[in-house]
N, C-alpha and C positions, 0 to 999 in steps of 0.2 A: 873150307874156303870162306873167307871174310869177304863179302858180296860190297861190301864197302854200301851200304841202304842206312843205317843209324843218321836220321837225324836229316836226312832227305825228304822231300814232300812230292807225296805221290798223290793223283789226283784220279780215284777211282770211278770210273763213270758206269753205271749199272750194278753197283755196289752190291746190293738186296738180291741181287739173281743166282744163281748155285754155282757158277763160275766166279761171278765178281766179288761174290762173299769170303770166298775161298781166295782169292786175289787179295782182296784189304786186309786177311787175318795174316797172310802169308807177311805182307807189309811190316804189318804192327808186329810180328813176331820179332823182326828185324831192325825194330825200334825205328821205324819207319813216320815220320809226321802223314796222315793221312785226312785229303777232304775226299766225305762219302756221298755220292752223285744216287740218285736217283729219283723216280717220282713221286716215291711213297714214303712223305715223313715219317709215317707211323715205324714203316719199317727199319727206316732210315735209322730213327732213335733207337730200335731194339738194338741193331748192327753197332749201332756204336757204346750200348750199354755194353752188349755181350764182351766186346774189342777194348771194355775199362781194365781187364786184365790184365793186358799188357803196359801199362803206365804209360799212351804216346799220346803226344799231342791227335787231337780228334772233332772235325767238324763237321757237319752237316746238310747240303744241298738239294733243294729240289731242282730237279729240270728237268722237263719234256722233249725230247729232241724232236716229236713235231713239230714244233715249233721253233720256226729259225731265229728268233732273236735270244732264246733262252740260254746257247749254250756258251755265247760270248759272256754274258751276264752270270754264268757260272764261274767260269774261271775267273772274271774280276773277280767275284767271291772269294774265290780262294785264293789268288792275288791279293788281296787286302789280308786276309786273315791271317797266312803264313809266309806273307813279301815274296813269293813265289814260286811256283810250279816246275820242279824238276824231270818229273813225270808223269806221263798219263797214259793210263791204260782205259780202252773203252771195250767194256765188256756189254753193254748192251746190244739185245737182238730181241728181234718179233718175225720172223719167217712164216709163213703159214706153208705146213707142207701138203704137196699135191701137184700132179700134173696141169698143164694148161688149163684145160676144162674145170678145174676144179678150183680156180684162182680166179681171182678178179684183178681189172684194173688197181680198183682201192688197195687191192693186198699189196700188188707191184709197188704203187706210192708208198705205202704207208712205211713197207720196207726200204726202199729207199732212201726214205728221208732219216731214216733209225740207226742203217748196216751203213751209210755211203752218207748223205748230206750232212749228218749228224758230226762225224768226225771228219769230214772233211769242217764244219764248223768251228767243231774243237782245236782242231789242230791250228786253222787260220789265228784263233784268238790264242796259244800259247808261243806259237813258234817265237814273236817279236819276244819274249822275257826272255825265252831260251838262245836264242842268236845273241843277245846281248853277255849273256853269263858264258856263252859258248860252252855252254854244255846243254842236252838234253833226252832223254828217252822216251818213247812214245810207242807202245806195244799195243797193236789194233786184233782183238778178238775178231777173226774170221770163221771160217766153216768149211771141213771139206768137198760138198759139195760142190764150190767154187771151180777144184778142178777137177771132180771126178762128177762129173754128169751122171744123172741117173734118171731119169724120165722122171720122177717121182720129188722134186725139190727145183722145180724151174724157178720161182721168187725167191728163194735163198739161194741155188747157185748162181743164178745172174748178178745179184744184188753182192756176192762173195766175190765173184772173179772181178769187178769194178774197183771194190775197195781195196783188195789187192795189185790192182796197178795203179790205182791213187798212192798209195804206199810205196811202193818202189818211185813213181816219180820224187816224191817229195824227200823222199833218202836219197836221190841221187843230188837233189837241188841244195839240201840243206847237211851234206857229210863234209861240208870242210870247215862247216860251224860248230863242230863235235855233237854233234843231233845224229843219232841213228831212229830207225824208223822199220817194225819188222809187223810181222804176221803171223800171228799161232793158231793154225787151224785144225780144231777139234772135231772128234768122229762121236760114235756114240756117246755120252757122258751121262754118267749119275747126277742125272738134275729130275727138276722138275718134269721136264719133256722125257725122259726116258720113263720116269712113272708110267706119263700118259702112254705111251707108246705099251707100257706091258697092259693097262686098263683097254686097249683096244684091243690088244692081241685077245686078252681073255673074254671080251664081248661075241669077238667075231667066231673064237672056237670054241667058246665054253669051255674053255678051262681053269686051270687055280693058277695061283700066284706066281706058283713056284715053278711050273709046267710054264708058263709065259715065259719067265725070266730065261729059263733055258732054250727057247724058242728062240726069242732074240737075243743074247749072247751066243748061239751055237753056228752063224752067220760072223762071230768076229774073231778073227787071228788069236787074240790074246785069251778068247774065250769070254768075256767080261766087259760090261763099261768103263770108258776111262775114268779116274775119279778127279774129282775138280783138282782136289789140290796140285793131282802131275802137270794140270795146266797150268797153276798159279806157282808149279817150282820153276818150269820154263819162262812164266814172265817176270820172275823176280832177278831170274840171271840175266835176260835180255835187258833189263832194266840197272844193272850193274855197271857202276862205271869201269872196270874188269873187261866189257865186250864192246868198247866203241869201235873194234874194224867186225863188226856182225851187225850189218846194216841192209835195209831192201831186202832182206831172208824172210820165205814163208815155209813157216814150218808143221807139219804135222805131227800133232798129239793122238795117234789114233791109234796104236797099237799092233800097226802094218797094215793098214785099212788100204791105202792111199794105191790106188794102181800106175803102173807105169814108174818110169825111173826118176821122173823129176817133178 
């Protein structure tokens, strides 16, 4: 299926993270125009070194989403650079996980302004280029958590279930501007955080590598973590002008994690 992405400008926000890295290569496979968002130039520049493979247009962003003026002043960025933003996927997250006792105020803000203020920012500074071109996609990396509570993820599932009814509002407000607006919510994943999660496991029982990993994949349907890329093939389709009636949808990437029927 020709996803109709050549030559589109996608606007990767969290880019360096093990989801959004997986996200911008999927782009540029597609010969995708991509600006790569995140805090860390250094990493920034490696992502887009690595990403010279594929011949696409490719540029560079810092921004801090704590910070609420940054992330208007990103997209003009990428507004000047590539005359406009088709897409944007915000794959940034900082959740700290733990039950109440083990969270703070600061954790609740700092998330907040990251999972929820953040693209609520984003979105405010693209929507006006994309209502005007009446076109637009905007694919917001959520977290299961959001709808499956677990005592053990109160600052990312609260901060998840938020962003996803910001998301459903704004697809409802903005579907007749051809802007859809969805939700891909990931369970375990081969990232950085799933490392940590086996380095705990092995602390707390003293075990090996291998013993861990089996510990925590023998807990998930599929048997295994999700691997970035099956999240970054769902938001490349999502991001497809192919699916403009798949709009306000929150979907799970989890492998049948997800309990309950909806």
């Amino acid at each position: 299926m020709d996803l109709q992405l050549r030559d589109t400008v996608a606007m990767v926000v969290g880019a360096t993270g093990g989801i959004g890295s997986a996200v911008a290569e999927a782009f540029a496979a597609e010969g995708g125009q991509l600006a790569l968002v995140g805090r860390d130039q250094t990493k920034l520049a490696k992502l887009a070194g690595d990403l010279g493979r594929y011949d696409v247009n490719r540029a560079t962003m810092t921004c801090d989403l704590l910070d609420e003026a940054q992330p208007e002043v990103c997209v003009r960025q990428a507004e000047e650079r590539f005359g406009r933003v088709d897409i944007l996927a915000v794959c940034a997250g900082n959740a700290r996980r733990g039950g109440l006792a083990d969270v703070t105020d600061a954790d609740f803000e700092s998330t907040l302004q990251v999972k929820l203020m953040g693209p609520v920012r984003l979105v405010r500074a693209v929507l006006p280029g994309m209502r005007e071109r009446r076109f637009g996609r905007i694919v917001l990396i959520g977290g299961l958590n959001g709808r499956n509570p677990t005592g053990q993820a109160v600052v990312g599932g609260a901060v998840n279930a938020g962003m996803a009814n910001f998301a459903r509002q704004i697809a409802k407000a903005t579907a007749a501007d051809g802007i859809t607006v969805n939700v891909v919510d990931p369970h375990h994943t081969r990232t950085a955080r799933w490392e940590q999660r086996l380095d705990e496991l092995q602390r707390r029982h003293g075990i090996s590598r291998g013993d861990a990993h089996t510990r925590a994949a023998a807990h998930l349907p599929i048997g295994r973590p999700v691997e970035p890329r099956e999240i970054a093939d769902l938001v490349l389709f999502l991001s497809s002008p192919r699916t403009g009636a798949i709009n306000g949808a929150i979907i799970p990437v989890d492998g049948g994690s997800t309990d309950g029927l909806y």
